[in-house]
N, C-alpha and C positions, 0 to 999 in steps of 0.2 A: 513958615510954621504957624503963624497968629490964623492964617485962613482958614488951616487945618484947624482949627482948635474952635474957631468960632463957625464952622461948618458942622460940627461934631454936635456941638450946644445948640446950632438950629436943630439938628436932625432928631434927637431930644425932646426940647421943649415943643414940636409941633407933630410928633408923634401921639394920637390919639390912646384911648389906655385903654390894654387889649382885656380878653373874657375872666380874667384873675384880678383885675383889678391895679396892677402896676402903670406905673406912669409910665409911655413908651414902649414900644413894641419890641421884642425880643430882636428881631432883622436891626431896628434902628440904631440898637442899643450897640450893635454888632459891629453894625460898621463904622459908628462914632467911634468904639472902642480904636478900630484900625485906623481911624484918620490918627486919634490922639498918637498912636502907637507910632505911626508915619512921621510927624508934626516933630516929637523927641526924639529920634533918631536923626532928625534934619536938621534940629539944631544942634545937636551933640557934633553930628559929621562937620559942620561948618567949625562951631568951638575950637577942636579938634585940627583941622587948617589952619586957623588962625595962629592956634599953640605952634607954630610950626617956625612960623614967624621968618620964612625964607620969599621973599618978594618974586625973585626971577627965577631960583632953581627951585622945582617941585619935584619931591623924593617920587618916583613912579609907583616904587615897592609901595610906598605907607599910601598911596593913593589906591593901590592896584587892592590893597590889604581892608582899606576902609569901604571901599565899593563892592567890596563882597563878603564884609558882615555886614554892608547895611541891605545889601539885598537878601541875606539869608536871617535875617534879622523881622526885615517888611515881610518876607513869604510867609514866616511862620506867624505875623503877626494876621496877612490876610484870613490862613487857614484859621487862626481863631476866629475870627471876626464871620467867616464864614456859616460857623456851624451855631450857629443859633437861626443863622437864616434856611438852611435845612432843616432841622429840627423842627423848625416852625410847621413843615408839611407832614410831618410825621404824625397819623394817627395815635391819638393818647389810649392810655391803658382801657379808660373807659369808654370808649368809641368801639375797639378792639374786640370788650366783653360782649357792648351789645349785638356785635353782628355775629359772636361765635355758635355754634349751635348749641342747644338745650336739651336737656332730659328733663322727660313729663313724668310720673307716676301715677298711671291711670288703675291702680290695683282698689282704689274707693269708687269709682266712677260705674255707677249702676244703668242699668236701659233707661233710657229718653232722655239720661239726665247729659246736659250740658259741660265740659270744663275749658274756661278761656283764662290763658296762659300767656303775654307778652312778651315780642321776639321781634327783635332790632323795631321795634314803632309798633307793631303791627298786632292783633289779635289774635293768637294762634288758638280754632276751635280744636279740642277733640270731644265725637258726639258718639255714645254709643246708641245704636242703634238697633230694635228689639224685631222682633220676624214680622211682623204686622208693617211696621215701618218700611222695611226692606220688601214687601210687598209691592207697596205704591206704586217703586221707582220705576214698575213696565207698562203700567196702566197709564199712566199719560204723557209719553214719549213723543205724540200726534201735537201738545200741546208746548213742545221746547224746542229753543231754537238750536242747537246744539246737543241732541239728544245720546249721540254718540261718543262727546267728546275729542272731536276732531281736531280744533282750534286749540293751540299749544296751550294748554292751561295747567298742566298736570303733569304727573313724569311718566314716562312709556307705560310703567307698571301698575297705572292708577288708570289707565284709559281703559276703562270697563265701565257698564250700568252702576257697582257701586261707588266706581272713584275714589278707591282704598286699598290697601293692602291685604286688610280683612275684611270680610264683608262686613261684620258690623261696626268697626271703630270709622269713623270719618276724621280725617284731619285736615281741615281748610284752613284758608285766611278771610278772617273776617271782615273781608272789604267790601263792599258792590263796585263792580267794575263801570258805574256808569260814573261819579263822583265820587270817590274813596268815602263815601257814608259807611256805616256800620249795621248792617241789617241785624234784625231779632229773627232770635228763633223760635217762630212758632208751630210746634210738631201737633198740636191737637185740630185737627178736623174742622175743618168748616169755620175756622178762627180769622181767617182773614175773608173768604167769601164759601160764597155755598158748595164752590166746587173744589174750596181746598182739602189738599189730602194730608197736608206738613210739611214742614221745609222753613224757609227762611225770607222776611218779608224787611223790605229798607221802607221804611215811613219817609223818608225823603221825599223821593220821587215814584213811587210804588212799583219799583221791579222786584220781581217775587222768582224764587230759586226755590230746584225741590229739596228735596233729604237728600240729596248726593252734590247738591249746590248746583245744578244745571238750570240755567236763565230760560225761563217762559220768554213765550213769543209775544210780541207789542205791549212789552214795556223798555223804558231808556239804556237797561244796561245792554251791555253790548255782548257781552261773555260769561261763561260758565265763573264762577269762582275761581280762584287759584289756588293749589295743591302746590303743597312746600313739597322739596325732598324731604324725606321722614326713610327711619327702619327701627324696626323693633329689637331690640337688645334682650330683652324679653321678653314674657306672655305680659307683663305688666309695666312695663319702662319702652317709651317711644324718644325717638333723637329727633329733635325737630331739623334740618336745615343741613342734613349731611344724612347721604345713604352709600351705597358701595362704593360709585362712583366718583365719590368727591361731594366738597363741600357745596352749601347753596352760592351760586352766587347772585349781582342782583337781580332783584324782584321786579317787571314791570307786572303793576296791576291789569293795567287794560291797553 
C-alpha cells in the first residue's frame, strides 16, 4: 500500500501544469487518484484477514466475499480514474466554436468594397465585385496558371471564370498558397505593375492572383486561392464552412 501511495505523489509532484494553470495534468491526477483508491482497499482487505484471527482455517465465503468487493470496488475506482484521461482528448467548447461554421451579413457591403471575417485561423474575404471588375477576369486567362480552375481549390459549384456562386460576391481564403502569407487586395489598375487589371498581390514573395483569386504564371504560389464551402441563406446572409452537402471539413491551403 505505501508504494501505491508514494507512486501516486510522484505522478503528482512531476506532472508539468497543464494550459489552465493547475499543478498536474488532469490524466495524472487520474490515475494517482486510482493508485490511492487501489493502496486503501489493500490495506482495508489485509485489516480485515487479520480481524479474522484464524491461523490454519480460512473462512472461503469471507475470502470469496472480500475478493469481489475489492475487485468491484478497484473497477469502479479504474473507471474514475479513467475519465479525466479521456476527457483530456475531448475538444473544448471553444475549439468546437472556432471550427463551426459562420453567418456573414453582407447587406452593407457595396462594389469593390472589401469584408474580412475570421474562421477557424483563417481570413475569410467576401469581395463584392462591380461589372468592370468582372470584365477583367477573360482578358488575361493566357497570363494564369490555372485559368480554369482545374486543381481542387474550390467546390464543384464555384469552378467557373467567377469562382462564386454569384458572379459578383467572391468568397475566398485569404492565404497565398505559396507560404500562408496574407495578400492585399489591390483592385485599382495598374497598382501593382503597368499591366495590372486588380486582384490580389502577397508583398511577401510577389505572387499576384486576379479578381477571382486565380495565380499568375512565374510567381512562388503554386495554386489558385481556396474557396470554403459557402451557400447563401439569403440575398444578404452567406454560411461560411457548410453548404448542402455537409459541413467544411479540413482546409489544406496548398
Amino acid at each position: 500500500g505505501i508504494e501505491y501511495i508514494n507512486s501516486a505523489s510522484y505522478l503528482i509532484e512531476c506532472s508539468p501544469p497543464n494550459s489552465k494553470g493547475f499543478y498536474g495534468s488532469w490524466t495524472a491526477i487520474g490515475i494517482s487518484g486510482g493508485y490511492l483508491l487501489a493502496s486503501i482497499i489493500s490495506l482495508t482487505v489485509m485489516n480485515l484477514i487479520k480481524d479474522i484471527g484464524v491461523p490454519d482455517i480460512i473462512d472461503e465465503q469471507r475470502r470469496c466475499f472480500l475478493r469481489r468487493a475489492t475487485t468491484a470496488v478497484g473497477g469502479i475506482g479504474l473507471a474514475a480514474a479513467s475519465v479525466p484521461f479521456f476527457s483530456y482528448w475531448m475538444p473544448s467548447a471553444d475549439t468546437e466554436a472556432a471550427a463551426a461554421p459562420i453567418r456573414i451579413d453582407i447587406s452593407s457591403l457595396k462594389p469593390r468594397q472589401q469584408l474580412t471575417v475570421p474562421w477557424r485561423g483563417m481570413p475569410i474575404w467576401v469581395i463584392s465585385r462591380d461589372d468592370e471588375m468582372l470584365s477583367t477576369l477573360s482578358k488575361i486567362t493566357n497570363t494564369l496558371r490555372d485559368p480554369l480552375s482545374e486543381q481542387d481549390q474550390q467546390p464543384a459549384y464555384c469552378k467557373n471564370i467567377n469562382r462564386s456562386i454569384k458572379p459578383n460576391i467572391l468568397v475566398a481564403i485569404g492565404i497565398c498558397t505559396h507560404l500562408g502569407c496574407v495578400p492585399t487586395y489591390r483592385p485599382d489598375v495598374a497598382s501593382v505593375d503597368p499591366e495590372w487589371l486588380g486582384g490580389f498581390y502577397c508583398p511577401c514573395h510577389g505572387s499576384k492572383y486576379d479578381l477571382s483569386g486565380r495565380v499568375y504564371k512565374d510567381v512562388p504560389a503554386p495554386l489558385n486561392l481556396k474557396i470554403p464551402r459557402h451557400m447563401y441563406v439569403s440575398d444578404t446572409e452567406i454560411v461560411v464552412g457548410e453548404d448542402k452537402d455537409g459541413v467544411q471539413g479540413a482546409i489544406s491551403i496548398s
